[in-house]
Phi, psi and omega in degrees: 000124189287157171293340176269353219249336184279320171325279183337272185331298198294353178280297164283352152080039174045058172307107172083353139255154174288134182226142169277150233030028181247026150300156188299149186252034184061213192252024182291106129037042181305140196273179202307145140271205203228067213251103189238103147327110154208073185324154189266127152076014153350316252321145210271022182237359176275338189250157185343276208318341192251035181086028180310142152251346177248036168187115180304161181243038228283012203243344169301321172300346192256319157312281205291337157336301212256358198257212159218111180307078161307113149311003202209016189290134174213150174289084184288358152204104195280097169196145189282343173268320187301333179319290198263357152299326188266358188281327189268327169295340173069024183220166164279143177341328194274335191291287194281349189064016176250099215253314189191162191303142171081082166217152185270148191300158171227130194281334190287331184259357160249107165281309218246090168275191197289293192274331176300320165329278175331304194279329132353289172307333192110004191294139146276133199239160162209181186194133189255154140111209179278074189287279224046029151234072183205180194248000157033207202324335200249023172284335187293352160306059156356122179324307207228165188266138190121344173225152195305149171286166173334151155270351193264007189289351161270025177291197183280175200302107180286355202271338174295109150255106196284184219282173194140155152276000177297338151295353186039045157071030167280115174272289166278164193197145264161025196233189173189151169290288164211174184173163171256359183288069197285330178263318172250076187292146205200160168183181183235168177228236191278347152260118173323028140257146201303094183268158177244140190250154164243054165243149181316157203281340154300306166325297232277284193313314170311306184302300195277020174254348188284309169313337178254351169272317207291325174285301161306315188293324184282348165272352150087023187251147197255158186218143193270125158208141166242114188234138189243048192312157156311295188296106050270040175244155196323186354290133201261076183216148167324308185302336180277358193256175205272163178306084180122330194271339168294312160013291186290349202258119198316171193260311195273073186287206187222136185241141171304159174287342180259019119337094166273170169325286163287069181307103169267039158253152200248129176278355154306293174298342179293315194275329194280318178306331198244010137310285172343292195295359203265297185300297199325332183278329180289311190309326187279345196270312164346303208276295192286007149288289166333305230290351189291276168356300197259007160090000172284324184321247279279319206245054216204096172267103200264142171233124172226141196195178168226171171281009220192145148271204167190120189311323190042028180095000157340136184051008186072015156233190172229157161104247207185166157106039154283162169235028195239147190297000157294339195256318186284324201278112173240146148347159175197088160252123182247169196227103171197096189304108191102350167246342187233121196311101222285143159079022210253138155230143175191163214267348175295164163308098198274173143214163184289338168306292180325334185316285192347287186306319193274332179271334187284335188274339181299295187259044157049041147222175200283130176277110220271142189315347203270338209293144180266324199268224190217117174323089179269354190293355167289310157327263194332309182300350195039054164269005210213181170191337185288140154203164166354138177265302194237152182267155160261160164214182203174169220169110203256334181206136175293023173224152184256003192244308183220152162301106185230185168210159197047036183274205171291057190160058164296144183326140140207168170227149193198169171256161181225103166262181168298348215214317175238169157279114177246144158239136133260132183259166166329266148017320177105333190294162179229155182232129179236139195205133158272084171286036176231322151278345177230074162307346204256329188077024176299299212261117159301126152275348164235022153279324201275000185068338161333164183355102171277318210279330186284299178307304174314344188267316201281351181290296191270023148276314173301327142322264188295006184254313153327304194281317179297321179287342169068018203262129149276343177078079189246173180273138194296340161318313182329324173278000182320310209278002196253005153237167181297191172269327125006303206106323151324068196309120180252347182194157180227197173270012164270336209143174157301166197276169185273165182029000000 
């Protein structure tokens, strides 16, 4: 689909087209819909609200203007598929079995996801963008070195998820599993063929997310939708960035104190991610125009957030899969007029779990007995003010692809409060940080001997926290047996997968 052709729809309000699940709901009442937003690899400290310095934000800022600001949102194990395994199951990694990237999701050992809830309900559910929860390219991959590839790996196109329960209750669909085609962007609908856009792959997304509320709202139906761009995430190069947007970005960026000298990020590439968030901001102020335009705002609970950070060079490393606050700490803003308070900020403690539990308590259904995670909407609404002292947080194979142990990227596990950083590494060294006097994570308080009663309180937090998780902190070879040769999950730390 061409940039006139999206144009038109959004224009003509995607008059005669079909979207599956956006038949009519009568003369009922529709409970809030649902707009939930998240760029890959965000991190919360690049943007206005949360101090950004090299660059504005202003439509994420116009959001949280009219919203509630979280302080505390973290990515508890930043990596993009457990990420987005726990936003649709609402459980832990160890729970849902989705531990680490391109493993396919299981409807059987998750029934009741984020979106099958919704559609439960009467929801048109649709889903835009990067899902990364199938094993795509890497079905021909083994989990671990050492064992036979798929046998179905000369099958059809893996990038391809069909119609299904392997979508978790995703009706309309608009997607790809991954890809780097941020400029000649393709995704899929109902068939394994490739459709093609020739607008950036952000661009792309706005448009066909406008056309699918713009079909519900004339159908008079309420809808669960989720859109996910690629961008901000690497590769962090002029081909990949949006047209026109380094333009805006200063040549001289600003680097954190937790920069070393021998930076291996590039101020080229610093520049090139924040071109990405400059579109990523245009797209979201695009979505909250419409929702203004066609009369949804009042009744539209908007969430924008990301699954992730991105290191930039931070600590001497890039990417993610960390525990220091560029790889945990994301965004958070929700949105909903009159029910949720403009301009709020607060402090509780989020995880990619809580969604799940928390939009189901915003729009009154029922939260399924399996969810790990916690029910926040009594917060936002500021009907409440108690929450959670702590998070676990956790990094399950040191690969992001297959089970390994000991690369760049070693195991741990840790608490996350409002006031410190706790680690344990595989390895045994520990790391402790007061992020409310060290936002930067310079000083280890417990290499450094500092506050013992705060490590000793967070050691046996971890422990019961652990324990809740049902997680031994086993090393990622540890996890072999619990997918096929497939890709396919057989077992958690609950058990075998069901059937």
């Amino acid at each position: 689909m061409d940039r006139r052709t999206f144009l038109q729809l959004a224009a003509a309000g995607t008059a005669g087209m079909a979207l599956p699940g956006c038949g009519g709901m009568g003369t009922r009442q529709p409970p809030p819909n649902v707009l939930f937003v998240f760029p890959d690899q965000l991190r919360a400290n690049v943007c206005s609200i949360y101090g950004g310095h090299n660059l504005a934000t202003p439509n994420i800022d116009r959001l949280a203007s009219e919203g509630v600001v979280f302080t505390n949102s973290v990515s508890t194990c930043p990596l993009c598929t457990p990420y987005r395994g726990m936003l649709q199951t609402g459980r832990f990694p160890t729970h849902s079995g989705v531990l680490m990237n391109f493993v396919e999701a299981s409807p059987a050992q998750n029934p009741h996801c984020l979106a099958d809830v919704f559609a439960a309900a009467g929801y048109a559910t649709g889903y835009i963008g990067k899902w990364h929860l199938a094993a795509g390219l890497h079905k021909d991959n083994p989990v671990s070195r050492g064992r036979p590839a798929c046998p179905e790996a000369a099958g059809p196109d893996h990038a391809f998820v069909p119609p299904g329960p392997q979508r978790l209750g995703y009706q309309h669909w608009q997607a790809y599993n991954f890809h780097y085609a941020y400029q000649d962007y393709w995704y899929y609908e109902d068939e394994p063929e490739k459709r093609y856009s020739d607008l950036y792959e952000a661009d792309t997304q706005s448009y066909q997310a406008i056309a699918f509320m713009e079909r519900c709202r004339q159908a008079s139906r309420p809808f669960l939708l989720t859109v996910a761009p690629h961008p901000p995430h690497p590769p962090f190069t002029s081909e990949y960035t949006p047209p026109g947007y380094l333009d805006g970005v200063p040549q001289d960026v600003w680097w954190p104190p937790n920069v070393p000298a021998e930076n291996p990020c590039t101020d080229e590439e610093m520049r090139c991610y924040l071109a990405m968030i400059r579109n990523a901001d245009d797209n979201l102020g695009r979505l909250l125009d419409y929702l203004e335009r066609s009369g949804l705002a009042r009744d539209t609970i908007v969430v924008f957030t990301s699954d992730h950070g991105e290191m930039l060079g931070s600590h001497g490393r890039i990417q993610k899969m960390v525990p220091y606050a560029e790889s945990i700490d994301v965004p958070l803003v929700m949105r909903w007029p009159g029910r949720i308070v403009s301009g709020a900020r607060v402090d509780a403690l989020q995880t990619p779990m809580d969604h799940l539990p928390t939009l189901c308590g915003l729009a009154g259904l029922p939260i399924p007995s399996e969810v790990d995670g916690v029910d926040l909407s009594r917060i936002v609404t500021r009907e409440d003010s108690q929450s959670r002292d702590a998070v676990l947080i956790g990094q399950y194979s040191s690969a992001e692809a297959w089970f390994d142990t000991g690369t760049f990227w070693p195991e741990w596990r840790g608490v996350r409060t409002k006031q410190y950083t706790y680690v344990r590494w595989l390895a045994g060294a520990e790391e402790l940080y007061d992020n409310l006097a060290d936002p930067y994570q310079i000083s280890n308080l417990a290499a450094d001997g500092a506050e013992p009663e705060a490590l000793l309180a967070l050691r046996g937090r971890l422990s019961d926290l652990l324990a809740a998780a049902h997680d031994d902190f086993r090393p990622g070879t540890g996890y072999n047996d619990w997918y096929d040769d497939c890709r396919i999950l057989v077992q958690t730390a609950l058990g075998p997968v069901p059937g």
